[in-house]
NUMARNU-524404 format. One record per residue (C-alpha): residue in one letter; x, y, z. Coordinates in pm, 1 decimal. Layout:
<atoms>
atom rest: a X: X Y: Y Z: Z
...
</atoms>
This chain:
<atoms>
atom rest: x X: 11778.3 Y: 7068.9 Z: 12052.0
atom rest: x X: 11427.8 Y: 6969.4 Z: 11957.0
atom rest: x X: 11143.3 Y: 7191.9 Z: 11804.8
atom rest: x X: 10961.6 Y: 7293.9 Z: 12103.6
atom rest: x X: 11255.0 Y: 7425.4 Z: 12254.6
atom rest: x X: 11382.3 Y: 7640.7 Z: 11959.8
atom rest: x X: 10998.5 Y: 7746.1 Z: 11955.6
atom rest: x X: 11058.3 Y: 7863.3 Z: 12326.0
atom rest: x X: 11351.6 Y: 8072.6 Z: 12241.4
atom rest: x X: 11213.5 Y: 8216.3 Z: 11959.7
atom rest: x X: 10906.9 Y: 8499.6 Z: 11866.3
atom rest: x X: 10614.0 Y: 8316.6 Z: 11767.9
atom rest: x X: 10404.5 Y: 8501.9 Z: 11442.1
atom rest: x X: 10133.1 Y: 8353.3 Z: 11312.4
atom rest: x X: 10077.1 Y: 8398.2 Z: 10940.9
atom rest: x X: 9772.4 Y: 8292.8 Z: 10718.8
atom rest: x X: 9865.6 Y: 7924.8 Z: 10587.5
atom rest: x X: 9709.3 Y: 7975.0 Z: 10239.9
atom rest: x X: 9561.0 Y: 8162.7 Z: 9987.6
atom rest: x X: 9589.3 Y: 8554.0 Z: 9897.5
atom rest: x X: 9667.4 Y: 8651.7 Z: 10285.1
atom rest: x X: 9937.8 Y: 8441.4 Z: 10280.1
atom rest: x X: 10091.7 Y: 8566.3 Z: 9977.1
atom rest: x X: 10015.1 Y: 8925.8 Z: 10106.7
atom rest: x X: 10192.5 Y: 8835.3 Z: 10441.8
atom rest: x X: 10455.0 Y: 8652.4 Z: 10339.3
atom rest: x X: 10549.1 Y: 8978.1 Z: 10106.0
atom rest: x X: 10536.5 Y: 9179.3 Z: 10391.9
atom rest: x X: 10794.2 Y: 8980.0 Z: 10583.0
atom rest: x X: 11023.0 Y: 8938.6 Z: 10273.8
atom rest: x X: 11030.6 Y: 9347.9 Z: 10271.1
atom rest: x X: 11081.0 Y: 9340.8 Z: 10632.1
atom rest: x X: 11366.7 Y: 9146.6 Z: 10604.7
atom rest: x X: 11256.9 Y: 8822.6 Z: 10784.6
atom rest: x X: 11402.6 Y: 8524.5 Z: 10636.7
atom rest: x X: 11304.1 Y: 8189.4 Z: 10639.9
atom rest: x X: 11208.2 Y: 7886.2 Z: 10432.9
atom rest: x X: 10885.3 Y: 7700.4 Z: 10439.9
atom rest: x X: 10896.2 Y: 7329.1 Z: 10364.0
atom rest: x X: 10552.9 Y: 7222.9 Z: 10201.1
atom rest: x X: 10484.6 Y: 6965.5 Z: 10479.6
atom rest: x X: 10545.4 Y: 7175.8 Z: 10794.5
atom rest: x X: 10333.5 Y: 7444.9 Z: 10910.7
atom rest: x X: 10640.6 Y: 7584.7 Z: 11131.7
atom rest: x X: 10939.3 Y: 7796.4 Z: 10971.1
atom rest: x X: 11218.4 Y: 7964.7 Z: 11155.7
atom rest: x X: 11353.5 Y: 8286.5 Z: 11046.7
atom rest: x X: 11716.3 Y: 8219.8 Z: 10997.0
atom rest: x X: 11819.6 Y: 8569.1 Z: 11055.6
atom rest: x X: 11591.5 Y: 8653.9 Z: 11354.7
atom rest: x X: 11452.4 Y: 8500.5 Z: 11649.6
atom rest: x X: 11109.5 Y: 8455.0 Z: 11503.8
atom rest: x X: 10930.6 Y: 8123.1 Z: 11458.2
atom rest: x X: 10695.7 Y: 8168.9 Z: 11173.5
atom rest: x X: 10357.3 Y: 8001.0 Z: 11254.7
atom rest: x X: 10068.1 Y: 7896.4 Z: 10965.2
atom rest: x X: 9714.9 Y: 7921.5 Z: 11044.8
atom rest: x X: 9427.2 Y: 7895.7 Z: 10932.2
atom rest: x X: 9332.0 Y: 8293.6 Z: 10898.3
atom rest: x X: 9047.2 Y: 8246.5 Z: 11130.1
atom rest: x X: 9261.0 Y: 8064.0 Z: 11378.0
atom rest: x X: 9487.7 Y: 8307.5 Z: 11409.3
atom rest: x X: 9330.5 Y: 8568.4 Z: 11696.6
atom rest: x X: 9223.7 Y: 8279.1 Z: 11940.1
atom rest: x X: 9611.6 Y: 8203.8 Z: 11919.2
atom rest: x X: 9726.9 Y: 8557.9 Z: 11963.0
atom rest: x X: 9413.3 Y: 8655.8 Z: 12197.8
atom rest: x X: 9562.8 Y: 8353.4 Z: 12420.0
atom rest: x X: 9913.6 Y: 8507.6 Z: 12406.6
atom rest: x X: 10044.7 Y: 8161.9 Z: 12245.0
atom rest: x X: 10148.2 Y: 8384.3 Z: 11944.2
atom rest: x X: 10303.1 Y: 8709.7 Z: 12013.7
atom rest: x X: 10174.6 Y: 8830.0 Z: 11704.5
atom rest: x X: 9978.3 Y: 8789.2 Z: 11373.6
atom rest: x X: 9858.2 Y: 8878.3 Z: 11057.8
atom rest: x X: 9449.8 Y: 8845.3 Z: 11002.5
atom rest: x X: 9136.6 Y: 8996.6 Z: 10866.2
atom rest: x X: 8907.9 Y: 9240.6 Z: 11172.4
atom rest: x X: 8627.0 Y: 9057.4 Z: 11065.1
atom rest: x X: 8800.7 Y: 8724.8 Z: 11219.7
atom rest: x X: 8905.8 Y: 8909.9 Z: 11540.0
atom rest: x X: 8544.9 Y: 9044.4 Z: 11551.7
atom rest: x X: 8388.5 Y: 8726.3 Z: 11463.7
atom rest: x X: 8651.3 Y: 8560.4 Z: 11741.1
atom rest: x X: 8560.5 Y: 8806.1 Z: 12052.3
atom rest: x X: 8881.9 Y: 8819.4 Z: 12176.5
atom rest: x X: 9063.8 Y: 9091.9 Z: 12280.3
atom rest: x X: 9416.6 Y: 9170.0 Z: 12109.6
atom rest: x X: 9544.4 Y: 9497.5 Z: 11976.5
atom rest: x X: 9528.3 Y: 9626.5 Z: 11630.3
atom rest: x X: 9868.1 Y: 9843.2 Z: 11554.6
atom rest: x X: 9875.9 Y: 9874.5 Z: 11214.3
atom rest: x X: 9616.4 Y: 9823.0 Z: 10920.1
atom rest: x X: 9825.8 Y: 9636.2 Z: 10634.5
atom rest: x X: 9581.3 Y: 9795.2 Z: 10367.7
atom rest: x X: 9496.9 Y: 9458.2 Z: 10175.5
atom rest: x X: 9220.6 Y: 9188.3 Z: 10222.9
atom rest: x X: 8947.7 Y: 9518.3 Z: 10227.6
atom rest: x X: 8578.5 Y: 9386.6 Z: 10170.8
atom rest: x X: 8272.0 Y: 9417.1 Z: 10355.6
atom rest: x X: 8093.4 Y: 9170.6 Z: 10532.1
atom rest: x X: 7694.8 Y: 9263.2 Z: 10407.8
atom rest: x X: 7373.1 Y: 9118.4 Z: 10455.4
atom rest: x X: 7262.7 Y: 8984.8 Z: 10094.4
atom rest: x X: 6952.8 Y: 8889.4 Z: 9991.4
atom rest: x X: 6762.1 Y: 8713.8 Z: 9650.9
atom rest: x X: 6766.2 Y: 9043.5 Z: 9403.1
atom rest: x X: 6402.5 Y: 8926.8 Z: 9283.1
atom rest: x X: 6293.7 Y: 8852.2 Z: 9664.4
atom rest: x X: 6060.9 Y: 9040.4 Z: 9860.5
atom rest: x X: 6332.8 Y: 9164.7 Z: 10120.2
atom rest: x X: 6465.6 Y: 9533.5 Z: 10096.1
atom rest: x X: 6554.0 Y: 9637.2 Z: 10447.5
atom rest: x X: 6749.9 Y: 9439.5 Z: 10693.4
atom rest: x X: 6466.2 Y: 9482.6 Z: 10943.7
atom rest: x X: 6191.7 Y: 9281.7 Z: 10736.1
atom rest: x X: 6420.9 Y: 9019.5 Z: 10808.8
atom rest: x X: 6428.5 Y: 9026.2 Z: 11195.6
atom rest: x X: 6256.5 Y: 8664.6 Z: 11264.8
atom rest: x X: 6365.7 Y: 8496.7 Z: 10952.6
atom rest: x X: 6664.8 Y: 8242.7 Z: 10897.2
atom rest: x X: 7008.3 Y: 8357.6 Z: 10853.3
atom rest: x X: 7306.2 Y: 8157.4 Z: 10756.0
atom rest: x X: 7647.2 Y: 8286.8 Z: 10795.3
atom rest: x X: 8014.2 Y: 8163.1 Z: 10880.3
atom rest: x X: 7973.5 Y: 8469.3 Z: 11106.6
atom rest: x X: 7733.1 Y: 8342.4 Z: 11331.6
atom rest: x X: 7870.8 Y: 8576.1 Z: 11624.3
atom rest: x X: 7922.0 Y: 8900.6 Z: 11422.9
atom rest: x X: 7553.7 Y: 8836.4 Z: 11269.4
atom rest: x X: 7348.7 Y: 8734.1 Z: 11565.9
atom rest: x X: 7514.3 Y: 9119.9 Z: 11741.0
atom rest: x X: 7385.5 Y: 9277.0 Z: 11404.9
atom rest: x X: 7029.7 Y: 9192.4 Z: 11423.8
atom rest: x X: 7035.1 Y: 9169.7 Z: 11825.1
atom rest: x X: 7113.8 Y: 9546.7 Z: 11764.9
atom rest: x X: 6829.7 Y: 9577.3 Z: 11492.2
atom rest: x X: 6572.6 Y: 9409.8 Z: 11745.0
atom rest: x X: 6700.2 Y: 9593.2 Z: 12035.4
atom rest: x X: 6779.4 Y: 9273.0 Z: 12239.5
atom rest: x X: 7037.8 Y: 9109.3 Z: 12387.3
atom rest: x X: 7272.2 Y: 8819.3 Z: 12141.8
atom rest: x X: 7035.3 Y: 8549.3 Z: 12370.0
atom rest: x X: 6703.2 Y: 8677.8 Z: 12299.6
atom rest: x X: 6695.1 Y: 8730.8 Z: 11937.9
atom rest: x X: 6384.3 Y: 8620.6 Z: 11715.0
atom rest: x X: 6642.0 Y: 8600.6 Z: 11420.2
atom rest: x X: 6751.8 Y: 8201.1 Z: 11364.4
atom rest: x X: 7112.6 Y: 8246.7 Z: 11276.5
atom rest: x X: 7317.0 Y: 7930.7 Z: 11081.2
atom rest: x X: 7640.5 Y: 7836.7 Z: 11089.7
atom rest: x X: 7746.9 Y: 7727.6 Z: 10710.6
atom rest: x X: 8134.6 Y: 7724.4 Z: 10688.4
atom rest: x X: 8158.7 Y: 7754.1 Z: 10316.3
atom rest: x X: 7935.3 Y: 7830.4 Z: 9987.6
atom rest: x X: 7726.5 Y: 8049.9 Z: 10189.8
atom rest: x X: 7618.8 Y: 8214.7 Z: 9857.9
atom rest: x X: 7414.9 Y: 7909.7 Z: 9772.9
atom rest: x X: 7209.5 Y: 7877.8 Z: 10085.1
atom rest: x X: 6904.6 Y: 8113.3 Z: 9992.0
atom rest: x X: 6860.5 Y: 7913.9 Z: 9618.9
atom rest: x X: 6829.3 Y: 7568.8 Z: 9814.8
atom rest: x X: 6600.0 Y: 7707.4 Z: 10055.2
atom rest: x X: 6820.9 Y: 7701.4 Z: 10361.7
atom rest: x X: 6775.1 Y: 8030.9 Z: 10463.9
atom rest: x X: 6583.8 Y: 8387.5 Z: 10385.7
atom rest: x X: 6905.4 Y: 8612.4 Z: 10377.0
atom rest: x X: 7309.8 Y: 8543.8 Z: 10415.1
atom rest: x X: 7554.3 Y: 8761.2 Z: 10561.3
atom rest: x X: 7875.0 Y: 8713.5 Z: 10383.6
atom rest: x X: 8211.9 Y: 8888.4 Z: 10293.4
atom rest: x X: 8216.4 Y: 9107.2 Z: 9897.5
atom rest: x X: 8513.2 Y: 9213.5 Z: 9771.3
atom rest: x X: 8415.5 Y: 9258.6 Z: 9390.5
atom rest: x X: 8069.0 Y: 9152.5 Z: 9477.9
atom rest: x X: 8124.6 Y: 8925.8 Z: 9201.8
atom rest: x X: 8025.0 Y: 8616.3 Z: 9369.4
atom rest: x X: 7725.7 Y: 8743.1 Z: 9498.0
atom rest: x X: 7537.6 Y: 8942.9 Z: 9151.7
atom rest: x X: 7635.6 Y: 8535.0 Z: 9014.6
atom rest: x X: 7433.5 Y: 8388.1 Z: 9255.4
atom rest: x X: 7169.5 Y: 8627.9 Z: 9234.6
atom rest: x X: 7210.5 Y: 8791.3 Z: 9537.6
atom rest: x X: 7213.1 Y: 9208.3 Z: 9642.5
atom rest: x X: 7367.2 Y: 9338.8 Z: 9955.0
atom rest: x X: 7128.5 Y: 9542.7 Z: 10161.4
atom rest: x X: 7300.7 Y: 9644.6 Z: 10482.4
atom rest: x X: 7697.5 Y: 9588.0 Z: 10576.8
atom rest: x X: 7743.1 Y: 9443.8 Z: 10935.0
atom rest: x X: 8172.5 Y: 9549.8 Z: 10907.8
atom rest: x X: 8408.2 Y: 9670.8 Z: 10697.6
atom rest: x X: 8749.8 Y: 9474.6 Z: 10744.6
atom rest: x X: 9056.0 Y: 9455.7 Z: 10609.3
atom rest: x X: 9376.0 Y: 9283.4 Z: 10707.2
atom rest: x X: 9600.4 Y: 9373.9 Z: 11026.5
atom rest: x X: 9897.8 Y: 9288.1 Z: 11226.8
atom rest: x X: 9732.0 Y: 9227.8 Z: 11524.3
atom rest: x X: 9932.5 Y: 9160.7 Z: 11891.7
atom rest: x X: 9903.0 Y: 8957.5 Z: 12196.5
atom rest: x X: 9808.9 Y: 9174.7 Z: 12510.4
atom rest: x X: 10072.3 Y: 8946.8 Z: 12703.7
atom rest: x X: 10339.4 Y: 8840.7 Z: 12482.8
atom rest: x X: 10560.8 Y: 8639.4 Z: 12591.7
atom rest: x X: 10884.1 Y: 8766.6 Z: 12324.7
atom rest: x X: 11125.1 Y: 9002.9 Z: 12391.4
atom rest: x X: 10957.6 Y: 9356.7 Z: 12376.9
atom rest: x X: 11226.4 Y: 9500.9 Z: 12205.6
atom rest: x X: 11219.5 Y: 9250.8 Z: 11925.0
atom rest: x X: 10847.9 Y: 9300.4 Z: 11872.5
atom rest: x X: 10887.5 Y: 9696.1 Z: 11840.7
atom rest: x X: 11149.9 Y: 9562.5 Z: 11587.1
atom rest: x X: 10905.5 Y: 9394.0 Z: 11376.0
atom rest: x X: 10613.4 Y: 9701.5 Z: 11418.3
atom rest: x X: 10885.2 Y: 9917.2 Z: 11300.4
atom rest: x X: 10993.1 Y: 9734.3 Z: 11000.1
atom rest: x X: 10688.6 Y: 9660.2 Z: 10903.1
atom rest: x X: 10505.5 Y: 10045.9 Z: 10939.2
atom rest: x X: 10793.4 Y: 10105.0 Z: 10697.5
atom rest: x X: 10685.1 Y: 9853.1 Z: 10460.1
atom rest: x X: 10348.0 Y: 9972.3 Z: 10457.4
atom rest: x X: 10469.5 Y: 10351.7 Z: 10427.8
atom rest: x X: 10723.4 Y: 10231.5 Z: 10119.8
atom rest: x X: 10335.3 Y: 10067.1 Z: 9969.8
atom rest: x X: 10182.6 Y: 10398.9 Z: 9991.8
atom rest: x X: 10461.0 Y: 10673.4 Z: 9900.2
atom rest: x X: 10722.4 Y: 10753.2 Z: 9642.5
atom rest: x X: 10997.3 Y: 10967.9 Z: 9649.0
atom rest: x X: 10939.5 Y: 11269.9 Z: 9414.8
atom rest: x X: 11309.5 Y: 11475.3 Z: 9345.2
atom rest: x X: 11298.8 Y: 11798.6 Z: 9069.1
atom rest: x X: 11495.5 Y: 12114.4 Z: 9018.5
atom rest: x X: 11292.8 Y: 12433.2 Z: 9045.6
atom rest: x X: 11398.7 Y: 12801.3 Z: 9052.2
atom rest: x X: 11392.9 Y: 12967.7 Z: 9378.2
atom rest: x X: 11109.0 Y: 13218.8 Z: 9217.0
atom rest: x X: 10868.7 Y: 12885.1 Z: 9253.2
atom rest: x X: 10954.6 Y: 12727.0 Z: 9558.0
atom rest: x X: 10689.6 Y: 12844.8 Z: 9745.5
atom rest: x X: 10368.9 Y: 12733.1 Z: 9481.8
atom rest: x X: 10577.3 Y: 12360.3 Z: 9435.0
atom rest: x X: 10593.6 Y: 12332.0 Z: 9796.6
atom rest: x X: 10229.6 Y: 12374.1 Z: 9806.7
atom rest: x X: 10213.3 Y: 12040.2 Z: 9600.4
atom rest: x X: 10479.7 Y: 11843.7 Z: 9774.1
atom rest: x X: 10488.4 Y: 11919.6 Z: 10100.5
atom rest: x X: 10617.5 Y: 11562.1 Z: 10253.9
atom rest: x X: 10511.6 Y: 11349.5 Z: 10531.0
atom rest: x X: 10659.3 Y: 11608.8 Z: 10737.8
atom rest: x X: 10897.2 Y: 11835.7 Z: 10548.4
atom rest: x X: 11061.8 Y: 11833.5 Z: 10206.0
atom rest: x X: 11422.8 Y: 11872.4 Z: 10212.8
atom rest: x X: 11558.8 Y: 12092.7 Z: 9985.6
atom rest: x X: 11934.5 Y: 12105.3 Z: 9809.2
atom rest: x X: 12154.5 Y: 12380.7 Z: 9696.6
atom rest: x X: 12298.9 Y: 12254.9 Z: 9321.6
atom rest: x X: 12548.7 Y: 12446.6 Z: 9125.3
atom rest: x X: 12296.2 Y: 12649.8 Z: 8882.8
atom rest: x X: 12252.6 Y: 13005.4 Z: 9025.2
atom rest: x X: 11888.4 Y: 13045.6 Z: 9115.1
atom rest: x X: 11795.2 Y: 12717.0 Z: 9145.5
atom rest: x X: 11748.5 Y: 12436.6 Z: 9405.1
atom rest: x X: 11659.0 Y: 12060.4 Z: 9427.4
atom rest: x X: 11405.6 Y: 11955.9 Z: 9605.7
atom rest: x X: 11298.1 Y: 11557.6 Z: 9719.6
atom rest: x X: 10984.2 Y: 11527.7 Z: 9905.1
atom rest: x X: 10778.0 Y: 11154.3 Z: 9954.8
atom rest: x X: 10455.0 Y: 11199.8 Z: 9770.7
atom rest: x X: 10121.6 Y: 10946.1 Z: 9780.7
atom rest: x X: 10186.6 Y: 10707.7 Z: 9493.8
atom rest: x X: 9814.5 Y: 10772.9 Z: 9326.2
atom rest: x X: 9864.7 Y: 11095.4 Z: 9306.3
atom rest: x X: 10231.1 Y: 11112.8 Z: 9131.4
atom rest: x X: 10119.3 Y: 11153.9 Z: 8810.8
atom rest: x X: 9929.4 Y: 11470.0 Z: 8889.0
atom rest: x X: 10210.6 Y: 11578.9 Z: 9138.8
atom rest: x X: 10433.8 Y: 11542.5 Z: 8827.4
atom rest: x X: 10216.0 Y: 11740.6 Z: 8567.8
atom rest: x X: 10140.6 Y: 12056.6 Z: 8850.1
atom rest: x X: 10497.8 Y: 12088.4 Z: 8912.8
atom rest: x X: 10589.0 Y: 12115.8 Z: 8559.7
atom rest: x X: 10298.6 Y: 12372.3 Z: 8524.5
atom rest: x X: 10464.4 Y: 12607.4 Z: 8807.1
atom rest: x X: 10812.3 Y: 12581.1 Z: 8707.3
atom rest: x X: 11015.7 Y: 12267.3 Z: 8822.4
atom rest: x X: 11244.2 Y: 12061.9 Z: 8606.5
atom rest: x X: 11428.8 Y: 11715.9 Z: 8555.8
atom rest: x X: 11089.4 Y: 11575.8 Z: 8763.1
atom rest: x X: 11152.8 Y: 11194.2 Z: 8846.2
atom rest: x X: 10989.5 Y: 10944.6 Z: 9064.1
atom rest: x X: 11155.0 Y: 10688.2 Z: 9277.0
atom rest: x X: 11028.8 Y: 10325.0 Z: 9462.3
atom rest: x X: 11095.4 Y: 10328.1 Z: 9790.0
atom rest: x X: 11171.0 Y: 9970.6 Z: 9910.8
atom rest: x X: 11188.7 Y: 10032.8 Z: 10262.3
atom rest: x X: 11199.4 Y: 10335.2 Z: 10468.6
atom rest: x X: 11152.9 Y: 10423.0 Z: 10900.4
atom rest: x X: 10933.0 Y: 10721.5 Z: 10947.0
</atoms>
């Protein structure tokens, strides 16, 4: 059977081909449990322990693929589905990827608002998502703006010191990039970070796809909690349940020590060192902390 033919039988997901959104995604399937192996010349991979064909893309690719229901589903940043105009749906935020796509302008220029700029040259890989900012900011439609807005697909940072254009509107993450090349944000046009994202018509089995949500809210849920387990005297359980109360209820152990219970509860993992130190402080005992690899809430 040829390749177009397992594609038809199969899921189609498209994942970012390179760089730190791929290695983000592809971690995310590897704790979903979705196998497959990638050879370095093909941008197709099929899971070998699902029906999913595994799709790489070129991040900003991605929604026109999904928005046109040839991919069921995907993994990209909002600012590409913004900057894309298509219309998909946005289930579950995979908390990595977060920046800020901000107007930036010379730090020793004359520009301090984002309205002194309305009239001036722009240049941007986000041509739609900044000609919609300052359409907004001149109270206009996206067709009528006095605002030239260019299209520059990379090194955007660099446009202002050759004199292509008065202002950029670019993504910060660090903002590294953009003190080095002398630059200061004044406004931010979006804040995005990366999502699973889903065709409005997809054409795989439904059932499969709530497969994949499922496993992979629990991935994200395993990212953001630990599982907290002590002994406490049943004097204290009411002040320790205070401080671990669970995502919806600890559950809580008779042991074989008179006057005592155990107690497990999933905590947020920034805050388990200062779970740990409060529940010593009000009584508990033999406190630990476990990694939770996986988990269906």
């Amino acid at each position: 059977m040829d390749l177009v033919n397992h594609l038809n039988d199969r899921l189609l997901f498209a994942i970012p081909k390179k760089g730190r959104l791929n290695e983000k995604a592809v971690s995310i399937l590897q704790g979903s449990d979705i196998r497959f192996h990638r050879s370095q010349r093909l941008d197709i991979a099929l899971s070998t322990n699902m029906p999913i064909a595994l799709i790489f893309l070129p991040a900003s690719d991605i929604p026109m693929f999904v928005g046109e229901g040839k991919c069921d589903l995907g993994i990209t940043g909002v600012d590409e589905v913004k900057e894309s105009e298509v219309d998909v749906n946005l289930p579950i935020d995979l908390q990595f990827g977060a920046c800020r796509l901000q107007v930036q302008v010379p730090a020793n220029g004359p520009y301090k608002k984002p309205e002194e700029l309305i009239g001036k040259t722009i240049v941007s890989s986000f041509t739609n998502l900044t000609k919609k900012y300052f359409a907004e900011l001149e109270g206009v439609s996206v067709d009528q703006i006095s605002t030239k807005v260019k299209y520059v697909g990379g090194s955007v940072e660099a446009s202002c010191a050759l004199g292509i254009a008065d202002a950029i509107v670019d993504l910060v993450e660090s903002g590294e990039t953009m003190r080095a090349a002398g630059l200061i944000d004044i406004a931010t046009v979006l804040e995005t970070s990366a999502h699973l994202i889903e065709s409005k018509n997809p054409r795989g089995d439904p059932e499969l796809l709530q497969t994949i949500k499922s496993r992979i809210e629990g991935v994200m849920t395993a990212h953001k909690y630990v599982s907290c387990q002590y002994n406490v005297p049943t004097s204290c359980l009411p002040e320790v349940l205070k401080i671990t109360p669970g995502r919806r209820a600890p559950t809580i152990s008779q042991i074989d020590d008179a006057g005592w219970v155990a107690v497990s509860a999933m905590i947020d993992r920034k805050q388990k060192g200062t779970v740990m130190d409060e529940l010593k402080k009000k009584g508990a005992a033999d406190i630990m902390v476990f990694e939770i690899s996986n988990c269906r809430v």
